[in-house]
C-alpha positions in Angstrom: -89.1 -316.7 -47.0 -86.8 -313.4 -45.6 -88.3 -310.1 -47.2 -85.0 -308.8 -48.1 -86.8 -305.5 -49.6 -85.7 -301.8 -48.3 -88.8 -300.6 -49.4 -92.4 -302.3 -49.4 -94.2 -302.9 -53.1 -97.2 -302.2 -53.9 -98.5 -305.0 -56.4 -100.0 -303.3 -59.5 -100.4 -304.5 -63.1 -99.9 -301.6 -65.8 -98.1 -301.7 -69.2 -94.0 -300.8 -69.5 -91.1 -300.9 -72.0 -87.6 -301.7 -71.3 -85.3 -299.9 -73.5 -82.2 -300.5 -73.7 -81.6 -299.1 -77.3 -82.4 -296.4 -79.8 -84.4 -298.9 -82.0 -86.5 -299.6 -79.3 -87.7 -302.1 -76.4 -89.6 -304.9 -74.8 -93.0 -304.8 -73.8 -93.6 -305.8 -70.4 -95.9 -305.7 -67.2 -95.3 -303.8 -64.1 -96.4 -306.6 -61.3 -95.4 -304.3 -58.6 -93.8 -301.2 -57.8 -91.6 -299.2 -55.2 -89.7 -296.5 -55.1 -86.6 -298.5 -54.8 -87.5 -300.9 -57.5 -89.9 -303.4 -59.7 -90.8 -307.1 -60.7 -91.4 -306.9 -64.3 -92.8 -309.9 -66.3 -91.8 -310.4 -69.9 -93.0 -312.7 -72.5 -89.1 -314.3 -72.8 -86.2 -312.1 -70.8 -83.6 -313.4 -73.6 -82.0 -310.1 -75.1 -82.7 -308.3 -72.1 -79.6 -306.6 -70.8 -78.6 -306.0 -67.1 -79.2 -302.1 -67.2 -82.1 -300.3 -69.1 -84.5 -297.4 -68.9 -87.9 -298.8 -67.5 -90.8 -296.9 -68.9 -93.9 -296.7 -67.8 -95.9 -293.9 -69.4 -99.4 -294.2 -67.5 -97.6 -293.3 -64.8 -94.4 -291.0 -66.4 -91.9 -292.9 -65.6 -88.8 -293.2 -66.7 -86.3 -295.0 -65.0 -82.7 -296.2 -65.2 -82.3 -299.3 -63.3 -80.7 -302.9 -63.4 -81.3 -306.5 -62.8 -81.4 -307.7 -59.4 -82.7 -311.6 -60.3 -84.2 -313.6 -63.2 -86.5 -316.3 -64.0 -88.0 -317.1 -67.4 -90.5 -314.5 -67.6 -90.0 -312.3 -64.1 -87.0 -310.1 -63.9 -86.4 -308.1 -60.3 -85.0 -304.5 -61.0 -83.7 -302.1 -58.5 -83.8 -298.5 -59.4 -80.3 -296.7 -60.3 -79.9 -293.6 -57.2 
């Protein structure tokens, strides 16, 4: 398979929300992590929108960024410049 990334990853596994509301988000996992963008896996991606503010507060992030790709419980996000 072509690695079509601009930036490498750096595979990692730490807690995140995807908020995309005032009410609140999804829980999720960071499975990796580059400047340029994240694989997040979710227990269902259904609701999820294609923008959102990633947040991951071990690390103080908080990010706007938007889909990329999909699957059932991965979602590829690139970071918004």
């Amino acid at each position: 398979m072509e690695e079509r990334r601009k930036t490498q990853r750096h595979r990692t596994l730490k807690a995140g929300t995807i908020n995309f509301n005032r009410a609140g988000g999804v829980d999720c996992r960071v499975r990796n992590l580059s400047p340029a963008g994240a694989c997040l896996e979710v227990a269902s991606q259904i609701g999820i929108p294609d923008e959102f503010v990633l947040v991951v507060e071990h690390d103080h992030v908080k990010a706007p960024c938007h889909v990329i790709w999909r699957t059932a419980t991965r979602l590829g996000v690139a970071f918004n410049a």
